[in-house]
C-alpha positions in Angstrom: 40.9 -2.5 -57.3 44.7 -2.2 -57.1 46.2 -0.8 -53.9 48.3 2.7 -54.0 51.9 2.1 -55.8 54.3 4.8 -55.1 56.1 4.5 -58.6 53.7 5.5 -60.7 54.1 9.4 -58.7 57.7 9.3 -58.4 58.3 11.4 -61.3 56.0 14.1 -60.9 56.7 17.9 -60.9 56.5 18.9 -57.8 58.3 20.5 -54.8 60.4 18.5 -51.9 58.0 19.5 -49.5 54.8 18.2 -51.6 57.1 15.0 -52.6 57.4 14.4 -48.7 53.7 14.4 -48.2 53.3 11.0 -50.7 55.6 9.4 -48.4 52.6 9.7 -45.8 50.5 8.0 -48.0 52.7 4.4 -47.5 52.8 4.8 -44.2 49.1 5.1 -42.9 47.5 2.1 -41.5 44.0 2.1 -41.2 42.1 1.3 -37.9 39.6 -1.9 -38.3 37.0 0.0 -35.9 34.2 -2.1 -34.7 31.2 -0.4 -34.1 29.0 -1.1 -31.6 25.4 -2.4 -32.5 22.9 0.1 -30.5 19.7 -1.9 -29.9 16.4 0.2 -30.5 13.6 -1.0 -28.3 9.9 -0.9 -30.2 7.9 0.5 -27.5 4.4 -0.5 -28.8 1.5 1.8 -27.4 0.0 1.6 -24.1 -2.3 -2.0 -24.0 -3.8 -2.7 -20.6 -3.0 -6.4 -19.4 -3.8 -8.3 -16.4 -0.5 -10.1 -15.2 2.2 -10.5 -17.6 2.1 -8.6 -21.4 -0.2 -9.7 -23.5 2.0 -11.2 -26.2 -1.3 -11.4 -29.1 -0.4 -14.5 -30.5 -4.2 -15.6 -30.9 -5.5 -18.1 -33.1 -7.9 -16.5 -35.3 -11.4 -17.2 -35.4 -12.9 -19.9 -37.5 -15.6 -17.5 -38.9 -13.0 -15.2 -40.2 -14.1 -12.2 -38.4 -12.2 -9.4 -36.8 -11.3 -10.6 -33.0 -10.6 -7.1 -31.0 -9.8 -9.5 -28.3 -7.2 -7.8 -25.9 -7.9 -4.2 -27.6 -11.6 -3.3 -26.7 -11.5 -5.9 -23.9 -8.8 -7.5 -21.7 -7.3 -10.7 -22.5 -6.6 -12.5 -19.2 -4.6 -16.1 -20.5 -4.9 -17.7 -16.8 -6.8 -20.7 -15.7 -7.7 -18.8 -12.6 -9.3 -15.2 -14.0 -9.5 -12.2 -11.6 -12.8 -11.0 -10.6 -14.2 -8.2 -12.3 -15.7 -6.2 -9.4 -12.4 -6.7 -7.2 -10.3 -5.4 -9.9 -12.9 -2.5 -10.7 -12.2 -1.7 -7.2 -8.2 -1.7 -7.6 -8.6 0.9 -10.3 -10.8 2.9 -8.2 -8.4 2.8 -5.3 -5.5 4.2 -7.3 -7.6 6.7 -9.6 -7.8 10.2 -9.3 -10.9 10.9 -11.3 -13.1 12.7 -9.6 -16.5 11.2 -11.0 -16.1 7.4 -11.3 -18.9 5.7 -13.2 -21.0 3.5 -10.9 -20.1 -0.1 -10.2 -21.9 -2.9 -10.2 -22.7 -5.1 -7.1 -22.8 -8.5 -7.9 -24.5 -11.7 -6.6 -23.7 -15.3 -6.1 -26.9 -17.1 -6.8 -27.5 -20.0 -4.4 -24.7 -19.3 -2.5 -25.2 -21.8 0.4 -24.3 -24.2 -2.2 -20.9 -22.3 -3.1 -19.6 -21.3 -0.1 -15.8 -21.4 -1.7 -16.7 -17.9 -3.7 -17.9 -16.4 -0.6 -14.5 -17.5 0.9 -12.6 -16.5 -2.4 -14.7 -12.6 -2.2 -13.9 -12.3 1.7 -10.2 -12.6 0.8 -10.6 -10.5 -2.0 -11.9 -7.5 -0.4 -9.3 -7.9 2.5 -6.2 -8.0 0.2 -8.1 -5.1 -1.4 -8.2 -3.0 1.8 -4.5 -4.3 2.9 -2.8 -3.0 -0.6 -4.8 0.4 -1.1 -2.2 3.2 -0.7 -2.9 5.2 2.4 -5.3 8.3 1.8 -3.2 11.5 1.2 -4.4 14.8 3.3 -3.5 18.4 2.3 -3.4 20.8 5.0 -4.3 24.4 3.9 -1.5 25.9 6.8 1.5 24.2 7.3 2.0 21.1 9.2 5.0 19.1 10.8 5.6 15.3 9.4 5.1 12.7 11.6 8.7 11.6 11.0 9.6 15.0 12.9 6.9 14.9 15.7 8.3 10.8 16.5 12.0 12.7 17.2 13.4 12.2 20.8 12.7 15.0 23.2 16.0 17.1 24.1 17.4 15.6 27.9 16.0 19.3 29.2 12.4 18.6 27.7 12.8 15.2 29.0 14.0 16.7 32.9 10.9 19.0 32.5 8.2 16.7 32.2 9.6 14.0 34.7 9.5 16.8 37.5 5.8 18.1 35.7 2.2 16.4 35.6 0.9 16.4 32.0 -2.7 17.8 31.9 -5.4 14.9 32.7 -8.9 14.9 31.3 -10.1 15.8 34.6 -8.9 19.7 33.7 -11.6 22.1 34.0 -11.4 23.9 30.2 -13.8 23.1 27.0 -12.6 20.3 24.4 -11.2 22.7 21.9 -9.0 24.3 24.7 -8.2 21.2 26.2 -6.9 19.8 22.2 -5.2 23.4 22.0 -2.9 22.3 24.5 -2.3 18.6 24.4 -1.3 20.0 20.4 1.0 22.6 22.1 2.7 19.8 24.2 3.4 18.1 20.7 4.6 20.7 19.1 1.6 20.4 16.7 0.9 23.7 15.2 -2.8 24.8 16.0 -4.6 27.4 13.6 -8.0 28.2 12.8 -9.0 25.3 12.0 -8.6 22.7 14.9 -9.4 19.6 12.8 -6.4 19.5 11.1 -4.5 19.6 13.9 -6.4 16.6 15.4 -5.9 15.1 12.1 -1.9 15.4 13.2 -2.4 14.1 16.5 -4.1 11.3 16.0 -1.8 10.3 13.3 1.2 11.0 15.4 -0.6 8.5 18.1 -1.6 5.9 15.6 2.0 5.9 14.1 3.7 5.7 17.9 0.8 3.0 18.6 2.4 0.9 15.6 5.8 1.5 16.9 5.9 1.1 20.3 3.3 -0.9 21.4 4.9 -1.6 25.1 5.1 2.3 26.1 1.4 2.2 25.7 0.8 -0.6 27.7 -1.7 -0.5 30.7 0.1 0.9 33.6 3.2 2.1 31.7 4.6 5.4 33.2 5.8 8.4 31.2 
């Protein structure tokens, strides 16, 4: 394909200003744009693995039937498999079904003679109970986060109660009145319902326990 030759329109009828236009023609350069290559992910459908991705590069059977391995059941390519109760209590512990089918208990027959899979289910069970997410409460009235109720005192609340005795068990009012105002003291919010404000308090305590265990010590002052 021959390029553009400005003799062969040199003796056309036309004005000056069309006749200037042709002169743009000889001067355009084109651009050598390089366009980018935008990579498209295939995002396959959700498969449940154990581990890393189940990549299904199986061998297939020898009697040439269909193997759902991986699809109907999980696929876990490890010489050390996970334990089929502990991880049926993982997925409990991060569910939120309400109605959970029921599991099943296993056994370990002659176990006196395997006392490495009693030792393997102990620390099963215990990572189980160290990585289960703490259990969320809703409160039906408001209630202050624990992050606020571990605040500092202002230096006046802090004057107040060094020159004050805090209430001791010895006090002569009922329970609830008594939790009423060791609540009050804490700025916990009490309603209604005094058990979630317990609930509070004893989180608050639990969570300054964790803390600061030397202000708790025996024979520590306030």
């Amino acid at each position: 394909m021959q390029g553009y030759n400005p003799m062969d329109y040199a003796n056309l009828q036309v004005s000056d200003e069309i006749r200037e236009l042709f002169q743009y023609i000889g001067r355009y350069k084109p651009q050598t744009i390089e366009l980018e290559t935008k990579l498209k992910p295939f995002i396959p459908e959700y498969i449940p693995a154990i581990g890393e991705i189940d990549p299904f590069l199986k061998i297939p059977r020898p009697d040439g039937k269909k193997d759902t391995l991986g699809l109907t059941v999980l696929d876990e390519p490890a010489a050390q498999q996970t334990d089929p109760t502990v991880l049926d209590l993982q997925l409990r512990a991060i569910s939120t079904q309400a109605s959970l089918q029921p599991t099943t208990v296993p056994y370990i027959e002659n176990a006196a003679q395997h006392p490495q899979k009693i030792t393997n289910w102990i620390q099963s069970i215990s990572e189980l109970h160290r990585s289960n997410p703490p259990p969320n409460v809703h409160y039906t009235k408001p209630m202050p986060d624990v992050e606020t109720l571990m605040q500092m005192w202002s230096p006046e609340v802090e004057e107040a109660f060094a020159g004050a005795l805090l209430p001791s068990a010895d006090l002569n009012v009922d329970t609830v009145a008594y939790a009423r105002i060791v609540c009050a003291i804490l700025d916990i919010p009490v309603y209604s319902n005094i058990t979630e404000s317990l609930h509070v308090l004893f989180t608050l305590y639990s969570e300054f326990k964790q803390s600061n265990q030397e202000a708790l010590a025996p024979g520590t002052e306030f």
